[in-house]
Chimera marker file (.cmm) of the C-alpha trace (Angstrom):
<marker_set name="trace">
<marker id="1" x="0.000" y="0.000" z="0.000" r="1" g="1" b="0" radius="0.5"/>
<marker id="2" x="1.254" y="3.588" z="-0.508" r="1" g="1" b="0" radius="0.5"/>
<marker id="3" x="2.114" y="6.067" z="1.870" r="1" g="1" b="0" radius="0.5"/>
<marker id="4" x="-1.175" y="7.846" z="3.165" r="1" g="1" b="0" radius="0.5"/>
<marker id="5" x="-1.651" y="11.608" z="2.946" r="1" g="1" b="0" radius="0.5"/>
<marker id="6" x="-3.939" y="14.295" z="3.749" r="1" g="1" b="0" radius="0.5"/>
<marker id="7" x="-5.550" y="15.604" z="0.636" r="1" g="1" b="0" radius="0.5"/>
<marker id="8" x="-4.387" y="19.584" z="0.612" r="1" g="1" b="0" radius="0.5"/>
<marker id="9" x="-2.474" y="19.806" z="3.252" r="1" g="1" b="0" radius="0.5"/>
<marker id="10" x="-1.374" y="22.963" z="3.594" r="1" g="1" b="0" radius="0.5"/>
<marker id="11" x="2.303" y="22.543" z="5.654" r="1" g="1" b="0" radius="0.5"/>
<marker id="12" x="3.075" y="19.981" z="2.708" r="1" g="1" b="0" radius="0.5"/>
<marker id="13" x="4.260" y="23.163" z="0.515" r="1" g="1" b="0" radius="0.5"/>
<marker id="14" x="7.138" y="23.901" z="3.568" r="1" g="1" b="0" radius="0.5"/>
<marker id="15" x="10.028" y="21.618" z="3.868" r="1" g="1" b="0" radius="0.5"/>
<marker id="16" x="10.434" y="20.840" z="7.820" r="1" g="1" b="0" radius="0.5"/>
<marker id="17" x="13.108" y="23.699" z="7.785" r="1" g="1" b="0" radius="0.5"/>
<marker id="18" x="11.000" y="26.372" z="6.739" r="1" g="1" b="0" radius="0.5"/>
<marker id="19" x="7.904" y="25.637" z="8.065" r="1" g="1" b="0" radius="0.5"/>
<marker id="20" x="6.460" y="29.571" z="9.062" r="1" g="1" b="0" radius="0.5"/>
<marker id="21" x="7.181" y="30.131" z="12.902" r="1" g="1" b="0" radius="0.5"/>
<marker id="22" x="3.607" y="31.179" z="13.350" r="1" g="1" b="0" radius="0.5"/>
<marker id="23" x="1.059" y="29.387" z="10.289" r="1" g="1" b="0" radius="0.5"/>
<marker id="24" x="-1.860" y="30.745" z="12.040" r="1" g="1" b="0" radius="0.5"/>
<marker id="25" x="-2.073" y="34.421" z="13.069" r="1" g="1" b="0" radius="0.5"/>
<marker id="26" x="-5.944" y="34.460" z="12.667" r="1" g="1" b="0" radius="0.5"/>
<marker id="27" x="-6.123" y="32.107" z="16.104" r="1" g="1" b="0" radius="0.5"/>
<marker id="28" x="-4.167" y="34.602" z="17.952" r="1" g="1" b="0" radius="0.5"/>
<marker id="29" x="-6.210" y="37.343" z="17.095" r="1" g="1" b="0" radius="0.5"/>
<marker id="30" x="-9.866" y="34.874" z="17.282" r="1" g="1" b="0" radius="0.5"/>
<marker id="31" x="-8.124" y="34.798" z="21.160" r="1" g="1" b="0" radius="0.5"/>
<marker id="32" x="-7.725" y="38.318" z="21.605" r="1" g="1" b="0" radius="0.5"/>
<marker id="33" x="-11.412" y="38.968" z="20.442" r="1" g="1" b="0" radius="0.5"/>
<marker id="34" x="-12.747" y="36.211" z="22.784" r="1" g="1" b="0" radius="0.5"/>
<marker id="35" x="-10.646" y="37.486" z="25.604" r="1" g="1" b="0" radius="0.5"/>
<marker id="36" x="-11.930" y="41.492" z="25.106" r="1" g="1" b="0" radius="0.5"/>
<marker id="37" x="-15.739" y="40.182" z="24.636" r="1" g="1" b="0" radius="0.5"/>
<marker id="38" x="-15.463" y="39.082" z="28.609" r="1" g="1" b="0" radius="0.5"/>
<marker id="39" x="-14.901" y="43.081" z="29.144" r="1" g="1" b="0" radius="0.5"/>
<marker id="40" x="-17.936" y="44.420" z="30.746" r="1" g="1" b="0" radius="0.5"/>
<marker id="41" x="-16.808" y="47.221" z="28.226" r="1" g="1" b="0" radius="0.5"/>
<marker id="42" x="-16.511" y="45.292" z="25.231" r="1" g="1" b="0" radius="0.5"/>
<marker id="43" x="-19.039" y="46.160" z="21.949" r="1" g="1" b="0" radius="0.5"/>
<marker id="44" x="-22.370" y="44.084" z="21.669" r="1" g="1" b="0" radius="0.5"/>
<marker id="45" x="-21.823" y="41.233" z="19.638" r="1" g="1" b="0" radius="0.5"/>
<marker id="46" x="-22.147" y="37.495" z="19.771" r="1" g="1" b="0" radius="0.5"/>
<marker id="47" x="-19.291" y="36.699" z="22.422" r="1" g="1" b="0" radius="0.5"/>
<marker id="48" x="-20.383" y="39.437" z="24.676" r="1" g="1" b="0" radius="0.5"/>
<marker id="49" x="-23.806" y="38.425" z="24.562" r="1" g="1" b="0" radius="0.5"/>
<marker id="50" x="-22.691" y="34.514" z="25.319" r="1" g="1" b="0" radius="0.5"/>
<marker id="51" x="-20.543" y="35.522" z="28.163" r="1" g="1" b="0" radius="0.5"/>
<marker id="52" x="-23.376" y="37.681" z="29.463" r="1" g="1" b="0" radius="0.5"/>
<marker id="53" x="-25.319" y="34.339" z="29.597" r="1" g="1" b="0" radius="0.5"/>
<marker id="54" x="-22.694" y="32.027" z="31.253" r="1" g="1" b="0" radius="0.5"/>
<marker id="55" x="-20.045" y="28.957" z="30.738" r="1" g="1" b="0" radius="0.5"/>
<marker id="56" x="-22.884" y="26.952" z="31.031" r="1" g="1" b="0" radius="0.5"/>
<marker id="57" x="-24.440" y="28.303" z="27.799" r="1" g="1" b="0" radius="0.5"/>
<marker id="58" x="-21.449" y="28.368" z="25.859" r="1" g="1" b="0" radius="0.5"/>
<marker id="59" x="-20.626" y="24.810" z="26.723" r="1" g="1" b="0" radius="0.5"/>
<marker id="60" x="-24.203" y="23.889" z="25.990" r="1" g="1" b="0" radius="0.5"/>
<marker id="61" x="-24.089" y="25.330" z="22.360" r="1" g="1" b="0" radius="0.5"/>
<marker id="62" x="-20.477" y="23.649" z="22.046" r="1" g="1" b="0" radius="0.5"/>
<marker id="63" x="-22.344" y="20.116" z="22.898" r="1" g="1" b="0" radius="0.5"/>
<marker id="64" x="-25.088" y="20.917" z="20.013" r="1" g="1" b="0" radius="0.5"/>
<marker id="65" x="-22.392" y="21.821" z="17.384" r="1" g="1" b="0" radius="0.5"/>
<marker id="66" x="-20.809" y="18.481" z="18.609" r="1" g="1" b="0" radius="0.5"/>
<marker id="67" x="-23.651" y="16.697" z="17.735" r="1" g="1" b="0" radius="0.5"/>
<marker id="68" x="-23.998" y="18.524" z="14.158" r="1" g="1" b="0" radius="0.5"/>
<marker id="69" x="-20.441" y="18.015" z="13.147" r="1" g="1" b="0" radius="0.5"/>
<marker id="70" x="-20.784" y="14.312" z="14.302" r="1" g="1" b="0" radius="0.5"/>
<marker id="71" x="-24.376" y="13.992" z="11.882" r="1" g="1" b="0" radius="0.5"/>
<marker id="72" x="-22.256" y="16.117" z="9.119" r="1" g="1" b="0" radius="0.5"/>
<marker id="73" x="-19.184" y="13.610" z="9.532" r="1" g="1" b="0" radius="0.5"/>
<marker id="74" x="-21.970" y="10.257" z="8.574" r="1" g="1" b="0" radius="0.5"/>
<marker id="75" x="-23.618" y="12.425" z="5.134" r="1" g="1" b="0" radius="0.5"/>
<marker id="76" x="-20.285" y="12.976" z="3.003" r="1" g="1" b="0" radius="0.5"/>
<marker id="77" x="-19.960" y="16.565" z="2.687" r="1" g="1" b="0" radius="0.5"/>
<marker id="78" x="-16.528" y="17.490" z="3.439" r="1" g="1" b="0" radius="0.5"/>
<marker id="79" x="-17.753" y="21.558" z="3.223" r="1" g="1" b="0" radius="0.5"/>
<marker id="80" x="-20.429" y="21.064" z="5.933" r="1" g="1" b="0" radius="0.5"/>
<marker id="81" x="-18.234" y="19.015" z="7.945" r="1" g="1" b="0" radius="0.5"/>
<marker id="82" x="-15.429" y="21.382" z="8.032" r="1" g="1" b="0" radius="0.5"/>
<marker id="83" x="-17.862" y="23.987" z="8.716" r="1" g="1" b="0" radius="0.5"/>
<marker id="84" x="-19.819" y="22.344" z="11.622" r="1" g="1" b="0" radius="0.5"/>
<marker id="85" x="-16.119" y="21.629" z="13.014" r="1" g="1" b="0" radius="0.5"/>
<marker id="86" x="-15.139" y="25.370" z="12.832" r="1" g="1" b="0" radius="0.5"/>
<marker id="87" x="-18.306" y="25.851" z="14.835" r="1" g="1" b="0" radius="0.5"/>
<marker id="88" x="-17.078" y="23.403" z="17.731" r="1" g="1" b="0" radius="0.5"/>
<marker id="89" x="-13.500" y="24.845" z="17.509" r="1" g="1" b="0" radius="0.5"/>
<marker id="90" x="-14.804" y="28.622" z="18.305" r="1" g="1" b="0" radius="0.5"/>
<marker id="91" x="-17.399" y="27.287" z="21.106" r="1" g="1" b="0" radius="0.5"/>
<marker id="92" x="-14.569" y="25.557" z="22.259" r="1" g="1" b="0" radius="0.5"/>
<marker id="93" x="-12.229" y="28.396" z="22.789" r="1" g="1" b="0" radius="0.5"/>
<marker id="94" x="-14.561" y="30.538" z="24.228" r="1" g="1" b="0" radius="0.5"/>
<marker id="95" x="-15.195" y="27.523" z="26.864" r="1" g="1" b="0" radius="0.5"/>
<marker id="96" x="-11.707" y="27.258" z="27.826" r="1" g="1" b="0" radius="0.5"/>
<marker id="97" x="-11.499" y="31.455" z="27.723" r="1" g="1" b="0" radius="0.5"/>
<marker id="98" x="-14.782" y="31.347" z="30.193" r="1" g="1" b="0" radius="0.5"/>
<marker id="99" x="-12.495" y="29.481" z="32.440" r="1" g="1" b="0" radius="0.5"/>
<marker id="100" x="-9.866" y="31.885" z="32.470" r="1" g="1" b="0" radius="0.5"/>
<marker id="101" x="-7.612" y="29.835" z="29.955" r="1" g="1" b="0" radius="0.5"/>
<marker id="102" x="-6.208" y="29.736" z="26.879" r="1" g="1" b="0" radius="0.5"/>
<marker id="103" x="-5.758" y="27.241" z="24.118" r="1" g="1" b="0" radius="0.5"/>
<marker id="104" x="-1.576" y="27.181" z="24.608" r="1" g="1" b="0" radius="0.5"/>
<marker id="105" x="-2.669" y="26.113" z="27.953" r="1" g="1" b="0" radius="0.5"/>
<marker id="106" x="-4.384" y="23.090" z="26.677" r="1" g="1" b="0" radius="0.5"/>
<marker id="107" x="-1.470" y="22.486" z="23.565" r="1" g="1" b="0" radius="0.5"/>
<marker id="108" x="1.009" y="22.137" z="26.716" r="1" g="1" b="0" radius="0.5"/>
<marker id="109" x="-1.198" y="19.637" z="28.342" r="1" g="1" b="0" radius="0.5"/>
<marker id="110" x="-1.548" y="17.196" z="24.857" r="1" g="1" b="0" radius="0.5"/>
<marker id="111" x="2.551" y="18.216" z="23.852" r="1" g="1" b="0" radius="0.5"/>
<marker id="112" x="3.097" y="17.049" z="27.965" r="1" g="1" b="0" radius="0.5"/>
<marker id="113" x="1.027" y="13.565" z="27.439" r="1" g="1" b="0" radius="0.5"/>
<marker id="114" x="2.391" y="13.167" z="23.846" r="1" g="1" b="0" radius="0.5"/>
<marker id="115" x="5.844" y="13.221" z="25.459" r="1" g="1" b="0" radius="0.5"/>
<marker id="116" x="5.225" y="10.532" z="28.117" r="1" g="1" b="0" radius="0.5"/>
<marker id="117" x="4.570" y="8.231" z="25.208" r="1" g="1" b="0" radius="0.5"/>
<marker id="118" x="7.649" y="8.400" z="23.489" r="1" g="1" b="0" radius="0.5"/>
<marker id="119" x="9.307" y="7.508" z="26.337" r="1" g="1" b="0" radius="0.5"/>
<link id1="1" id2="2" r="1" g="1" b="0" radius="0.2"/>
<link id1="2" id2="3" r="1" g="1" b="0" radius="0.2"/>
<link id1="3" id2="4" r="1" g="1" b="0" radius="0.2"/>
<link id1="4" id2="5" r="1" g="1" b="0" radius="0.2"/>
<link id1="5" id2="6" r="1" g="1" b="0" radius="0.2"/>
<link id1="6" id2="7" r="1" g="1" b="0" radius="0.2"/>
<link id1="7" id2="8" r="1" g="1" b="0" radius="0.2"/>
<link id1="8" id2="9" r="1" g="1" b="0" radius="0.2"/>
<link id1="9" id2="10" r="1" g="1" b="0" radius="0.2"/>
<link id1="10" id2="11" r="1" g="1" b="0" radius="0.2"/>
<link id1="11" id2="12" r="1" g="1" b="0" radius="0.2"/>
<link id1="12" id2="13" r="1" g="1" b="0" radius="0.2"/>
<link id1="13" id2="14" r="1" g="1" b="0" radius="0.2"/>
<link id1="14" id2="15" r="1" g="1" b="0" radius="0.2"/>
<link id1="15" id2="16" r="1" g="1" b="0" radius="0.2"/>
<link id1="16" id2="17" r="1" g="1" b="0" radius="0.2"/>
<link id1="17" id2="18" r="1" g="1" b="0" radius="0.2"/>
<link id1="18" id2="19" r="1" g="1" b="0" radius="0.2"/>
<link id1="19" id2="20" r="1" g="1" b="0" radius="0.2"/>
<link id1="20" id2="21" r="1" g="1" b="0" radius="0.2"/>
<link id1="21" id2="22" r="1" g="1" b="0" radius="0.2"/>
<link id1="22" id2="23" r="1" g="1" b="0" radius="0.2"/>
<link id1="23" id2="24" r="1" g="1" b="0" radius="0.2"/>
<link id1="24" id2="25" r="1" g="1" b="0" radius="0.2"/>
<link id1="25" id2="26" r="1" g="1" b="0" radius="0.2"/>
<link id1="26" id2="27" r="1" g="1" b="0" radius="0.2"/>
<link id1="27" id2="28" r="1" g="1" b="0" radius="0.2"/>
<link id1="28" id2="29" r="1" g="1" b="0" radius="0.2"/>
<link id1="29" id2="30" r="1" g="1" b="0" radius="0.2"/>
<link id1="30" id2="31" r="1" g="1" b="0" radius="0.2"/>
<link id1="31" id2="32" r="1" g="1" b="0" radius="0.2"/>
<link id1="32" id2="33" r="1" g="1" b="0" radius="0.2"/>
<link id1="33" id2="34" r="1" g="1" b="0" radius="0.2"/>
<link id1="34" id2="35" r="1" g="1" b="0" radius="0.2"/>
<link id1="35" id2="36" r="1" g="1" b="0" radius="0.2"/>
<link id1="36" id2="37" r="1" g="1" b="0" radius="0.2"/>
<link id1="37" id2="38" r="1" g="1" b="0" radius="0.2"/>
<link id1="38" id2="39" r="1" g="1" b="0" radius="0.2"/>
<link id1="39" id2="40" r="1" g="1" b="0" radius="0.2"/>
<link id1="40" id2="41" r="1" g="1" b="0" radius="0.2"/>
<link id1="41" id2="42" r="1" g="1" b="0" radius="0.2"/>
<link id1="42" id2="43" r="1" g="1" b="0" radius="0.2"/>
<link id1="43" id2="44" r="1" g="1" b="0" radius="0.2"/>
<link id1="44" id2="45" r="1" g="1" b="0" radius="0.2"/>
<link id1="45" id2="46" r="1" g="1" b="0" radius="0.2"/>
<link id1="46" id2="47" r="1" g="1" b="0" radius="0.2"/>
<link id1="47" id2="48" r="1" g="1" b="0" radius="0.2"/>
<link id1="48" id2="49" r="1" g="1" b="0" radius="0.2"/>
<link id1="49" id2="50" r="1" g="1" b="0" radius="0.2"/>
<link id1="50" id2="51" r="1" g="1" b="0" radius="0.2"/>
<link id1="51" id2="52" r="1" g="1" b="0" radius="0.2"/>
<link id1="52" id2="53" r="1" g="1" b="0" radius="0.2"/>
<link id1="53" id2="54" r="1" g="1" b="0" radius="0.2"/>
<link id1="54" id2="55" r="1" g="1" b="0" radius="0.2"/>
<link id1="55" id2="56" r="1" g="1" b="0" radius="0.2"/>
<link id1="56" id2="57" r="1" g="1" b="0" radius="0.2"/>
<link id1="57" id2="58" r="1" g="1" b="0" radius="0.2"/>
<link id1="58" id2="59" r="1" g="1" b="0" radius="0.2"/>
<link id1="59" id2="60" r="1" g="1" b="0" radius="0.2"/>
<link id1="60" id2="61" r="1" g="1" b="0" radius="0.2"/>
<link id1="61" id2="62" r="1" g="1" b="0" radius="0.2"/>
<link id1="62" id2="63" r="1" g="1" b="0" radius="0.2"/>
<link id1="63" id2="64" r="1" g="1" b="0" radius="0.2"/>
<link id1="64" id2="65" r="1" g="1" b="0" radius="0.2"/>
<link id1="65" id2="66" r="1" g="1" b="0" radius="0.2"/>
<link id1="66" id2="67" r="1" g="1" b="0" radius="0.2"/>
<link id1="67" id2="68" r="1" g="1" b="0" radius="0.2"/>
<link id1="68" id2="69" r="1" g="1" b="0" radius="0.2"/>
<link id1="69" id2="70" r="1" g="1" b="0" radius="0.2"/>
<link id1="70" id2="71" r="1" g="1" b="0" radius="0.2"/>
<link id1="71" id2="72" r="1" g="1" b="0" radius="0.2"/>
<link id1="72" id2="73" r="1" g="1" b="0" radius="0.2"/>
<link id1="73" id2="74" r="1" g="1" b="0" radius="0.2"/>
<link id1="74" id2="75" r="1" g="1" b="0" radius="0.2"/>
<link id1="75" id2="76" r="1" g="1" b="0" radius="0.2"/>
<link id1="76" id2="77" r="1" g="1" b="0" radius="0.2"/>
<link id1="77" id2="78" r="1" g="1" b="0" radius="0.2"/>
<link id1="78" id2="79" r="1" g="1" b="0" radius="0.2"/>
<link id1="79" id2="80" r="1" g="1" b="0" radius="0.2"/>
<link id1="80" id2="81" r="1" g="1" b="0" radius="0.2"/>
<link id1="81" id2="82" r="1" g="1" b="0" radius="0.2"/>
<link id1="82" id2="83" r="1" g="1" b="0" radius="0.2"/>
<link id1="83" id2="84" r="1" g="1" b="0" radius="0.2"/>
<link id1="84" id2="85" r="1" g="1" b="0" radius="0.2"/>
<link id1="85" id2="86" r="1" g="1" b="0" radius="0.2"/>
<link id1="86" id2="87" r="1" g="1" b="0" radius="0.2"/>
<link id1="87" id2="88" r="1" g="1" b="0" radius="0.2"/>
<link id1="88" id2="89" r="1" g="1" b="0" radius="0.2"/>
<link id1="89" id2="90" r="1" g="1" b="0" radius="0.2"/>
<link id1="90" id2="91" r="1" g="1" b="0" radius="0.2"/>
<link id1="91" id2="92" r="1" g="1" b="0" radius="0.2"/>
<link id1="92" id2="93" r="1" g="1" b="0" radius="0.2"/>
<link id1="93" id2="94" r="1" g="1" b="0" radius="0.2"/>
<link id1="94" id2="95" r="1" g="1" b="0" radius="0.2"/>
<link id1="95" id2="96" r="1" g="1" b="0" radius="0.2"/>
<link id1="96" id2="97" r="1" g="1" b="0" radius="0.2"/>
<link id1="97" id2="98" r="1" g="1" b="0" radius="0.2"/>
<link id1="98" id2="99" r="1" g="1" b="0" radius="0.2"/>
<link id1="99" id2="100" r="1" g="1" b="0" radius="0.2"/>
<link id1="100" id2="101" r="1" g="1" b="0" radius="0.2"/>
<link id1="101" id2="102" r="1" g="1" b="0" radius="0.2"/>
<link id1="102" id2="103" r="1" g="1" b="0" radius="0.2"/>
<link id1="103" id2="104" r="1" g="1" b="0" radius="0.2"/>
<link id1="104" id2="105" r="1" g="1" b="0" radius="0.2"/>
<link id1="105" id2="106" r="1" g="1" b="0" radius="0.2"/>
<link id1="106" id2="107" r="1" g="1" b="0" radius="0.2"/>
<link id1="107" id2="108" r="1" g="1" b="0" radius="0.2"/>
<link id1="108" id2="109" r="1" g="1" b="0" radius="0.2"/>
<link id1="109" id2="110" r="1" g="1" b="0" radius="0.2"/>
<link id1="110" id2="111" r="1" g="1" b="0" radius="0.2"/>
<link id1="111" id2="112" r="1" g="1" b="0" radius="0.2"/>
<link id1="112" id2="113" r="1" g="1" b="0" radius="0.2"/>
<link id1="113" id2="114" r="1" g="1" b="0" radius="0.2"/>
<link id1="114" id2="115" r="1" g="1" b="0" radius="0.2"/>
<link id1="115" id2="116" r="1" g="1" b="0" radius="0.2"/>
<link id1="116" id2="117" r="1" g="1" b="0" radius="0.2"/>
<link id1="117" id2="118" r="1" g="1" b="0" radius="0.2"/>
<link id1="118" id2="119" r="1" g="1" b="0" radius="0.2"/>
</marker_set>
């Protein structure tokens, strides 16, 4: 069998040496904008108005994208499955950034466990 690869992967165009130090700038400033919508000051928009409401709200519309990404994964659209996981991603960050975290925090944990496996 031949070697298996994702289709379009986008590091595939940067040799392991010049991979860019920071691929995805859009996730630092996706943090930033959670982070200032927990401001009682920040603008009205949609991550003010889910903070307003509670971790318990957030999570519970994280949970019902998690259900529609898992329906979109079993009905063959790769579109509506990316989408519906883009949903889950951003309810997911603003669950960790309702409990005072960040995702780096969480990357440490998974680079920490990935570690202890080598071993």
């Amino acid at each position: 069998m031949g070697k298996f690869t994702f289709q379009n992967d986008p590091m595939e165009k940067y040799p392991k040496a010049e991979k860019p130090q920071k691929p995805f700038p859009f996730l630092e400033k996706l943090e930033e904008k959670i982070e200032n919508g927990k401001r009682p000051d920040a603008p009205e928009n949609k991550i003010k108005r889910y903070f307003q409401r509670g971790t318990s709200q957030i999570t519970k519309k994280m949970g019902e994208e998690s259900v529609e990404m898992v329906i979109a994964s079993e009905q063959g659209s790769d579109e509506n499955f990316l989408e519906e996981a883009a949903d889950v991603f951003f309810y997911y960050l603003m669950a960790i950034h309702a409990r005072g975290f960040r995702l780096r925090d969480v990357l440490k944990i998974l680079k920490k466990r990935h570690h202890k496996k080598k071993k």
